[in-house]
C-alpha positions in Angstrom: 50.2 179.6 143.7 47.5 181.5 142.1 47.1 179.7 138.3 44.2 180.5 136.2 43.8 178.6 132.4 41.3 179.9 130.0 39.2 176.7 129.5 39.3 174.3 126.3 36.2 172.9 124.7 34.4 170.6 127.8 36.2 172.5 130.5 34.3 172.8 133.3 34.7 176.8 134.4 34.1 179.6 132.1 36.7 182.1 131.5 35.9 185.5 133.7 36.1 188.6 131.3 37.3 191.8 132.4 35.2 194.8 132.7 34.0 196.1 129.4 34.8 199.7 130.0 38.6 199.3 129.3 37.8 197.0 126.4 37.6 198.7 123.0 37.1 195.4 121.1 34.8 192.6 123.0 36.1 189.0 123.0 34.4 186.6 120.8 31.3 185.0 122.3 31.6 181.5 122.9 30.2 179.2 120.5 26.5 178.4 120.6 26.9 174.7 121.1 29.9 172.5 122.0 31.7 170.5 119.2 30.9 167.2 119.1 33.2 164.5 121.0 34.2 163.5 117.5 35.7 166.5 116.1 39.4 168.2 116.9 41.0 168.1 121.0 42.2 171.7 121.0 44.1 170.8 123.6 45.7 167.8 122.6 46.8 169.2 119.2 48.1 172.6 120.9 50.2 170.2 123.7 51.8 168.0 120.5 53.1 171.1 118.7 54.1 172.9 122.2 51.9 175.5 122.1 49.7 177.0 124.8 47.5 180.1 124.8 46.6 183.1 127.0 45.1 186.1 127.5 46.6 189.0 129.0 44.2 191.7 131.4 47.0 194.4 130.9 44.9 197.0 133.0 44.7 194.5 136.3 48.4 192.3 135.1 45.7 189.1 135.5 47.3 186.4 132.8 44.9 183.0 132.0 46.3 180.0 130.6 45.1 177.5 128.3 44.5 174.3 130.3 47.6 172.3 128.9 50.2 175.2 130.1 51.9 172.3 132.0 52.3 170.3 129.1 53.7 172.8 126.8 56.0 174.4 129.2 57.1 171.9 131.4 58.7 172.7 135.0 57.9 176.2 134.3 54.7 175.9 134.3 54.9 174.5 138.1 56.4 178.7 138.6 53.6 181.4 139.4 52.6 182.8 135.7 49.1 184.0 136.8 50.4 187.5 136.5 52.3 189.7 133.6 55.1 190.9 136.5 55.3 186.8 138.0 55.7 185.7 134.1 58.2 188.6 133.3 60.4 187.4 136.3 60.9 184.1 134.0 62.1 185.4 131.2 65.7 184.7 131.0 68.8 186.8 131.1 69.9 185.5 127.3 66.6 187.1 125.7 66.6 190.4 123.9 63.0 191.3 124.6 60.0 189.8 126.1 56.6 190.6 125.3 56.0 193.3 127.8 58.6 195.3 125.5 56.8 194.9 122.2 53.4 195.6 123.9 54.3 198.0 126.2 57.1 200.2 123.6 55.3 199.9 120.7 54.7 202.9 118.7 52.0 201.3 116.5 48.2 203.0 117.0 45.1 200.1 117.3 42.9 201.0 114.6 40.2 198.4 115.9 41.6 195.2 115.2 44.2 195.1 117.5 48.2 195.2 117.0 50.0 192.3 115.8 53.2 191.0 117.3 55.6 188.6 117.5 58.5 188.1 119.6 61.3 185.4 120.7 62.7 185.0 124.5 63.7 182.7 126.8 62.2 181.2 129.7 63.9 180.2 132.8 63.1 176.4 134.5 62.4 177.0 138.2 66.1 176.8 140.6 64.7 173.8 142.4 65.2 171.9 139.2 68.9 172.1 139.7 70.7 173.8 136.4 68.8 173.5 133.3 69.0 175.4 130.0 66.1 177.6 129.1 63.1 177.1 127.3 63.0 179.2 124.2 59.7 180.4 123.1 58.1 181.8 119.9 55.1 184.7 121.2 52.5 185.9 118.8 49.7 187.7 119.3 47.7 190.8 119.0 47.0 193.7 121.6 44.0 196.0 121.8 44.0 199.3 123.1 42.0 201.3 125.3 40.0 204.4 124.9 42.9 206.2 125.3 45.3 204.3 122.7 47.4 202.4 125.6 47.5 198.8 125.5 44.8 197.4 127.8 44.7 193.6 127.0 46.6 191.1 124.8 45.9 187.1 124.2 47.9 185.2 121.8 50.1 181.3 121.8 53.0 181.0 123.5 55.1 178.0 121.3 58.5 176.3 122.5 61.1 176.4 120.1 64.1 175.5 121.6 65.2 173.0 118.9 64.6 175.5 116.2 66.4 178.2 118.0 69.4 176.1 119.0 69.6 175.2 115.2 69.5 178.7 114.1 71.9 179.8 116.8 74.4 177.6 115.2 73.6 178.3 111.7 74.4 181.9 113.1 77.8 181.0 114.6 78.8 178.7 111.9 78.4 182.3 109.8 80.6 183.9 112.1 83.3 180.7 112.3 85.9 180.2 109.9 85.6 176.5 109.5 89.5 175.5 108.9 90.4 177.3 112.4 87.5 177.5 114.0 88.2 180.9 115.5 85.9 183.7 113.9 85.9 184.7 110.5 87.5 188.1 109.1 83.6 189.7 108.8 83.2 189.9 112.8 86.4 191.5 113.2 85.6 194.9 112.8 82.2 194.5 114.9 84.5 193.2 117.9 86.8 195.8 117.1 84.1 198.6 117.3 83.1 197.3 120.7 86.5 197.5 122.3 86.6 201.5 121.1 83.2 202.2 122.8 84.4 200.3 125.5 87.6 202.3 125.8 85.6 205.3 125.3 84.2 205.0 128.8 86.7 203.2 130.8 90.1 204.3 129.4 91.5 201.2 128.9 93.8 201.1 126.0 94.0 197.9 123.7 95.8 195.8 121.1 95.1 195.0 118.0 98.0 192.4 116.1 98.3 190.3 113.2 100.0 187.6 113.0 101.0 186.2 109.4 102.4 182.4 109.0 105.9 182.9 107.1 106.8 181.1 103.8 103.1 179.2 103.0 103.3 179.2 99.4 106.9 176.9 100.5 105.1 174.6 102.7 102.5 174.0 100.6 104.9 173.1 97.9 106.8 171.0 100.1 104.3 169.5 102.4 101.0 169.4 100.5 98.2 171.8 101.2 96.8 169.2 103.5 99.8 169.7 105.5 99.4 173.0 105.2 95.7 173.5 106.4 96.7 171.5 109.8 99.7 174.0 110.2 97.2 177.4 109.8 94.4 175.3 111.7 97.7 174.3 114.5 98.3 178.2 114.6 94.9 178.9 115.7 94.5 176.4 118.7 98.0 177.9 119.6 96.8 181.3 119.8 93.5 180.8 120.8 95.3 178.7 124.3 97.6 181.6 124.8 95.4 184.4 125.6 93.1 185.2 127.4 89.4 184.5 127.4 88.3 188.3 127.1 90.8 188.4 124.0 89.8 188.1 120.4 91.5 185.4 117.4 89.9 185.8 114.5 91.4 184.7 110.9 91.9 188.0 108.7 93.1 186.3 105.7 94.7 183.1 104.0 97.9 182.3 106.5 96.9 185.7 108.6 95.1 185.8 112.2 94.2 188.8 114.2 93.9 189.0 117.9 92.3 192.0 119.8 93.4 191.6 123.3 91.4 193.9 126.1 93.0 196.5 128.2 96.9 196.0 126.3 99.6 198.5 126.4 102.5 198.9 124.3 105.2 196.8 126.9 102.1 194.3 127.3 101.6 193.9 123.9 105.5 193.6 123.3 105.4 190.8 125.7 102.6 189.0 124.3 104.3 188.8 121.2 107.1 187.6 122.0 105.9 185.1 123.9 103.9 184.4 120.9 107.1 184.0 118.7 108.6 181.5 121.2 106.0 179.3 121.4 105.3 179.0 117.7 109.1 178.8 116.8 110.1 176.2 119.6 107.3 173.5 119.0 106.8 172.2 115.2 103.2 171.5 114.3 102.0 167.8 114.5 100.5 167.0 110.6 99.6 164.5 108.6 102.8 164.9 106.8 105.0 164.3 110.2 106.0 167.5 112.3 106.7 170.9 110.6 108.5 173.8 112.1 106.9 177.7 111.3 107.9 181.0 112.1 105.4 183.8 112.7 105.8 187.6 112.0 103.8 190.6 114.0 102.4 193.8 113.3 100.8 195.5 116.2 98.8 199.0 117.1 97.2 200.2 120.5 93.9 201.7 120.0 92.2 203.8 120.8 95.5 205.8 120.7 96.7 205.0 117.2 93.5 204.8 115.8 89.9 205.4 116.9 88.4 203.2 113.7 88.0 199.7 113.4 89.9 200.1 109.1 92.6 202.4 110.8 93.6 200.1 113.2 93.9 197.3 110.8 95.6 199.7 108.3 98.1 200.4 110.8 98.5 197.1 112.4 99.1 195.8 108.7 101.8 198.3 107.7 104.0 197.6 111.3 103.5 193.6 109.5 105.0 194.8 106.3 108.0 195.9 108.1 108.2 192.7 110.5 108.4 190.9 106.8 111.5 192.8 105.7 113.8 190.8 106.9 115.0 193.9 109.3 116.1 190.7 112.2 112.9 192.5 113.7 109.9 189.8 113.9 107.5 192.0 115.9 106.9 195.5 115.4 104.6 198.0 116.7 103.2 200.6 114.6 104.5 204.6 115.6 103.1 207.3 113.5 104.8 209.1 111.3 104.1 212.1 109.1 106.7 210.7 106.1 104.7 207.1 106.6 101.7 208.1 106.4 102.8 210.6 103.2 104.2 207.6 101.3 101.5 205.5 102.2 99.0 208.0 100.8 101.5 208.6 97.7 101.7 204.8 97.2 97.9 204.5 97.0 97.8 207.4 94.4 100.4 205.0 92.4 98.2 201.9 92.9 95.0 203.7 91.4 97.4 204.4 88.6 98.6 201.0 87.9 94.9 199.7 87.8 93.9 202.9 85.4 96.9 202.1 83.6 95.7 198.2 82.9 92.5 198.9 82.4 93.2 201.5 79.8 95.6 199.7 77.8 98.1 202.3 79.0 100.6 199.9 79.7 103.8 200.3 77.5 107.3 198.4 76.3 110.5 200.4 76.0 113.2 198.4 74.4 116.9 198.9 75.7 119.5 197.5 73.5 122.0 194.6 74.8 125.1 194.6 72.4 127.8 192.2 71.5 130.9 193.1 73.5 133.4 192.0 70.3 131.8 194.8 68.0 128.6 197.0 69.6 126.3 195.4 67.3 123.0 194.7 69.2 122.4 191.2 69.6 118.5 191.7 71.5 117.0 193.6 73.6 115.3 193.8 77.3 111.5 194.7 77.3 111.4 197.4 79.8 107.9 198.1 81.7 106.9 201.9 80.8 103.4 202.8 82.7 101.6 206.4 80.9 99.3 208.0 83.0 96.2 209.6 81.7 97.5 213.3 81.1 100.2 211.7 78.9 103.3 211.9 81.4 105.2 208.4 81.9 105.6 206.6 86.1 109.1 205.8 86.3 109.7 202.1 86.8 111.4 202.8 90.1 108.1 204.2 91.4 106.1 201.6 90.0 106.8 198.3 90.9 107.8 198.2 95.1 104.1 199.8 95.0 102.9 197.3 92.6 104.2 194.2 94.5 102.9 195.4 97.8 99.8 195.9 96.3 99.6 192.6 94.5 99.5 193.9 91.5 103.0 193.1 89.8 101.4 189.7 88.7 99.3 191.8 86.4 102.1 194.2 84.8 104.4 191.0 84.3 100.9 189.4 82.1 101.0 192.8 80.1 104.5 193.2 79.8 104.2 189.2 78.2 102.1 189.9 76.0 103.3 192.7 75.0 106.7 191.4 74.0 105.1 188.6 72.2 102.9 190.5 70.4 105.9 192.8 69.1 108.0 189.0 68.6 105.6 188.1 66.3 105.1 191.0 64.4 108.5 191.2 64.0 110.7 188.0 63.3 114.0 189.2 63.7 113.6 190.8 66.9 115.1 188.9 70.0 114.0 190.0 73.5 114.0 189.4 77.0 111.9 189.7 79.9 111.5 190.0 83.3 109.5 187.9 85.7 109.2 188.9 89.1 109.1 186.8 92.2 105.2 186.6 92.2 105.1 185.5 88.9 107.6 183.0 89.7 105.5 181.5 92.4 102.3 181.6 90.5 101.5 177.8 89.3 100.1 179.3 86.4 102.4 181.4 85.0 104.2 178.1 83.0 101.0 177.1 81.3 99.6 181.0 80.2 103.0 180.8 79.0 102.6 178.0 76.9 99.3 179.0 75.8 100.4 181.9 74.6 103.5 180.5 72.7 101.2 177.6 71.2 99.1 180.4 69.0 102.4 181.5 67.4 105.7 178.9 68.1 107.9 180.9 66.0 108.8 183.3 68.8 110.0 180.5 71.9 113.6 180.8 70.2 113.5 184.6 70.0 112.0 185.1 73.8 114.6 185.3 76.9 113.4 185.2 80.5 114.6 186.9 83.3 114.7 185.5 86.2 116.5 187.8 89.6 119.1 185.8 91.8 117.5 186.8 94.9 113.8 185.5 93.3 115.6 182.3 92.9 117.1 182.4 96.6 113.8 182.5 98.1 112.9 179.2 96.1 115.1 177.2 94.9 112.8 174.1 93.4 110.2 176.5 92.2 112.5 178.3 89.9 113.8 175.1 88.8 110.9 174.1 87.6 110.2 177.2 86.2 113.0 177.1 84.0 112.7 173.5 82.7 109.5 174.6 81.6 110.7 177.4 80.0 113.4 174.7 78.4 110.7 172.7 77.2 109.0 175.3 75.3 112.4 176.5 73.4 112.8 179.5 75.6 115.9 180.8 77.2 116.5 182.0 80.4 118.5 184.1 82.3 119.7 185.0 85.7 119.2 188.7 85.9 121.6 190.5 88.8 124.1 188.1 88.8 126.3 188.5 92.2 123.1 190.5 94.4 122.5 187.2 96.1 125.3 185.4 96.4 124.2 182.3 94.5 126.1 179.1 95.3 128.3 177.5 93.3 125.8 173.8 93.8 122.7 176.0 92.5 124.0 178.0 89.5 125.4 174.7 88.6 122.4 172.7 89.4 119.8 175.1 87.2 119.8 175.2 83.3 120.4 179.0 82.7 121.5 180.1 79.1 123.5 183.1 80.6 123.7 185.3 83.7 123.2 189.3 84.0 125.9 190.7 86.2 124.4 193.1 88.8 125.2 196.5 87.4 126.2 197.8 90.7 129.1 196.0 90.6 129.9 197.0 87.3 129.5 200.4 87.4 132.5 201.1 90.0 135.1 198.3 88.7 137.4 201.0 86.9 137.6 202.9 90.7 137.3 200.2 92.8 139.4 197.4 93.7 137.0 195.0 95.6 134.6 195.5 93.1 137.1 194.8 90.3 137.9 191.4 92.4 134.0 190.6 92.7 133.0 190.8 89.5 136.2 189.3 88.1 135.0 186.3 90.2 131.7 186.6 88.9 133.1 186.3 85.0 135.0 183.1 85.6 132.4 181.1 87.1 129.9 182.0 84.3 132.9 180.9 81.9 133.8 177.9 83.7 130.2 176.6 83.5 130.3 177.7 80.2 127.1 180.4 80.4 127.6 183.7 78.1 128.1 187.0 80.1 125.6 190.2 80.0 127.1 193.3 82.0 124.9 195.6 83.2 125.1 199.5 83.6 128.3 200.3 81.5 128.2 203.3 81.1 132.0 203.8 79.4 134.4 203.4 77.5 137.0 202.4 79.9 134.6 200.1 81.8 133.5 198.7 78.7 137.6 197.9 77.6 137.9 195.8 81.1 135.2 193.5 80.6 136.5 193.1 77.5 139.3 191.9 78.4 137.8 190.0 80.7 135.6 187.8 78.4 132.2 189.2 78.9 130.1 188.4 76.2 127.3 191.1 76.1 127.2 194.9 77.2 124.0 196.6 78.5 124.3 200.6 79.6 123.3 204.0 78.5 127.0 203.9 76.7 125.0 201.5 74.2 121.9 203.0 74.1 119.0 203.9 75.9 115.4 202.4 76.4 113.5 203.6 73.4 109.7 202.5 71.6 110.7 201.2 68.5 113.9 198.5 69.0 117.0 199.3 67.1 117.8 197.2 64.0 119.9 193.9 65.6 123.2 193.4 63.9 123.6 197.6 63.4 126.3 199.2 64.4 125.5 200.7 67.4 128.8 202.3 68.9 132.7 202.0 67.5 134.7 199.8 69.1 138.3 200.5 69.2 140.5 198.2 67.8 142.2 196.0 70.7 
């Protein structure tokens, strides 16, 4: 092996220059007189900090060592390195560069003083060593040019950094790592993504892109604990990640959500995946702290490059096949098609969105007021606080349009604050109003909504017995124990409640019973057919005498005439709400007018 070291202080051969005429700058002469044996070891302090130098003859590849090369690089230094192309055949498959590429490709001009540089790579141990891990180095240095401007010589210090580099290699991954699941994190999605599209670019392969949402969190968290919780997301994770494959991707996208990008997929692959997929989460219960809990999963899934040749369309996509999984359509998987009427509501519900948000922001956000009237007389008893959104040119968004938009965009929580505060504000302005108002699902299951409740109430008590909350049947179906305690703290404040669409979801006899309403809202779409139909008649007779027989008052909704209005009246209903009695308006009517003439009976 053919070794030369560039000498330390003491060393016994001189270092042999290369010929001056392809030097533009001449190496420093050596120093008049040697140090004395007192002063700094060169050689001892590079060897403690793992640092060796050199100088590179570019023009004849010759490369001299420091004499301690073999105890700053170890084994490798037992390798031929007396050459640039001997030392280049070290450098290990995991580096990005080695310092022939900065030299060699760089585009800076040596003014004189060289060109500084700096670069990181690995070194491999030699194969006789059996299998080792590589020695990572850190190499600065500076290279002069030649007459002609190339590179013609380089010297520098070669310094092992393994440790620091294994430390910032997990700094690095920790970055990329969500640390509940340990899978990767939502912001190396798209990246990985992206590389499956250039990939598909060239060997048209087709993949899959799926998310995968854990069902009915906010429940299990309730239930469980969040602790419990946690282990079932981080137990979804180690599930998925042990049933693909290793080329696949699992990454966490959001809160109970995980996507998986899995490599050359097609649509009856990708069916099949998920499936199996929903088997093997629905069939095992996850092992917690809180004993074993069973989950469901729903999928949304999209083959790219075909439905999408951008990281944000595939998602998009991917997410709107999920919304439809969630529906409740007995369909837990479902692969995205397009589809010109999709994609135009989709567009037409972002429009909306942007107009809700405008809407809040600019105060634009308005109450109509619908009268509710006793059934005995037509005198208004209160009235229902209807949402009524204006958009800038002065035109009004019709509720219908509004809020499926504004739930799917998570923004109903927001409208249902407004609409609050609203209501209040109009309660406390004027104190003989009585209203009521809606509270949607989201608001329901929002811990906070009981105590910005109470907040609120506390700056002005007077209006808890004038204030009526709606609560929907179905809202109440989805969780029982949180609208329970929903309503008791309602109760607590002095505020009624109510169950709004009595008869939509079917409510037991046990849990109408078992929750404190002050009266129910009959679904109007029973009511509005009763005089023509039969089986309606028969349903929301039903309805009528279980409100009476657990003594709750009666509000029909949508009645609309005069003959409708006569049969609940003969029925016992207690309140009537319809266009018959008055439409939503601004300004409330005066409660206790006359509103309509009731024939005598």
């Amino acid at each position: 092996m053919q070794l030369r070291h560039i000498a330390n202080r003491g060393a016994e051969a001189p270092v042999s220059r290369p010929p001056s005429s392809i030097l533009k700058t001449p190496l420093a002469p050596p120093p008049a007189a040697a140090e004395p044996a007192f002063g700094p070891d060169a050689r001892a302090i590079l060897s403690s900090i793992g640092e060796v130098v050199y100088h590179w003859d570019i023009a004849t590849d010759r490369l001299d060592w420091g004499a301690n090369l073999a105890e700053a690089l170890g084994p490798i230094a037992a390798c031929d390195l007396g050459t640039g192309l001997a030392f280049g055949e070290r450098i290990a498959t995991e580096s990005v560069a080695s310092r022939y590429d900065v030299v060699m490709q760089s585009e800076a001009k040596d003014s004189g003083e060289g060109v500084a540089y700096q670069v990181v790579y690995a070194l491999a141990p030699p194969r006789e060593h059996g299998p080792a891990q590589p020695v990572w180095v850190e190499d600065t240095g500076r290279w002069f040019a030649d007459s002609d401007g190339r590179p013609a010589r380089a010297h520098g210090v070669v310094r092992v950094v393994t440790e620091r580099h294994e430390m910032e290699r997990k700094l690095a991954l920790g970055s990329q790592i969500d640390p509940l699941t340990g899978v990767l994190n939502r912001a190396q999605l798209s990246e990985h993504v992206q590389r499956f599209l250039t990939q598909s670019e060239r060997n048209r392969k087709p993949f899959a892109v799926m998310l995968v949402a854990l069902e009915n969190l906010f429940a299990l968290n309730r239930t469980y604990g969040y602790d419990a919780g946690d282990e079932v997301i981080a137990g979804l994770a180690r599930r998925l990640r042990a049933n693909v494959r290793v080329c696949d991707i699992v990454a966490r996208h959001a809160g109970n959500k995980f996507a998986l990008v899995l490599d050359n997929c097609d649509t009856e692959q990708t069916l099949s995946v998920a499936r199996r997929l929903l088997d093997l989460v629905k069939e095992t219960p996850f092992e917690t702290s809180a004993g074993a809990i069973p989950a469901t999963i729903r999928i949304g899934g999209v083959i790219g490059p075909r439905e999408g040749r951008a990281p944000q369309i595939l998602f998009q996509h991917a997410e709107e096949a999920l919304d439809v999984a969630r529906q409740g359509n007995g369909k837990r998987f479902v692969a995205y098609t397009a589809s010109l009427a999709r994609e135009d509501a989709r567009l037409r519900a972002l429009q909306v969105a942007d107009s809700i948000v405008s809407a809040l922001n600019d105060r634009r956000v308005e109450l109509a007021f619908q009268p509710i009237v006793h059934a005995a007389n037509g005198k208004v008893a209160f009235h229902e606080a209807l949402l009524r959104v204006r958009l800038a040119d002065g035109s009004m968004v019709a509720p219908a349009t509004i809020l499926p938009v504004a739930e799917k965009a998570g923004l109903v929580r927001l409208l249902d604050q407004r609409v609050m505060e609203l209501a209040l504000e109009r309660l406390a302005a004027e104190p003989d109003l009585r209203v009521s108002v809606n509270c949607s699902m989201a608001s329901i299951l929002d811990p906070e909504w009981p105590d910005r409740l109470a907040s609120a109430i506390t700056i002005n008590p007077s209006v808890a017995q004038r204030l009526i909350v709606e609560i929907t049947e179905t809202s109440m179906i989805e969780d029982f124990e949180t609208t329970r305690n929903l309503i008791a703290s309602c109760k607590r404040l002095g505020v009624k409640v109510a169950m709004d669409d009595f008869g939509a979801g079917h409510t037991s006899f046990r849990n109408l019973r078992d929750l404190a309403f002050d009266l129910v809202k009959i679904d109007g779409a029973f009511v509005q057919n009763i005089s023509t139909s039969a089986d309606d008649r028969f349903f929301v007779r039903t309805l009528i005498d279980l409100a009476r027989h657990l003594e709750l008052e009666t509000v029909a909704e949508w009645v609309e005439d005069e003959e409708t209005a006569e049969i609940l009246r003969e029925w016992g209903v207690d309140y009537f709400q319809g266009a018959y009695y008055g439409r939503a308006e601004s300004r409330p009517a005066p409660e206790e007018g006359a509103r309509r003439a009731i024939p005598a009976i």
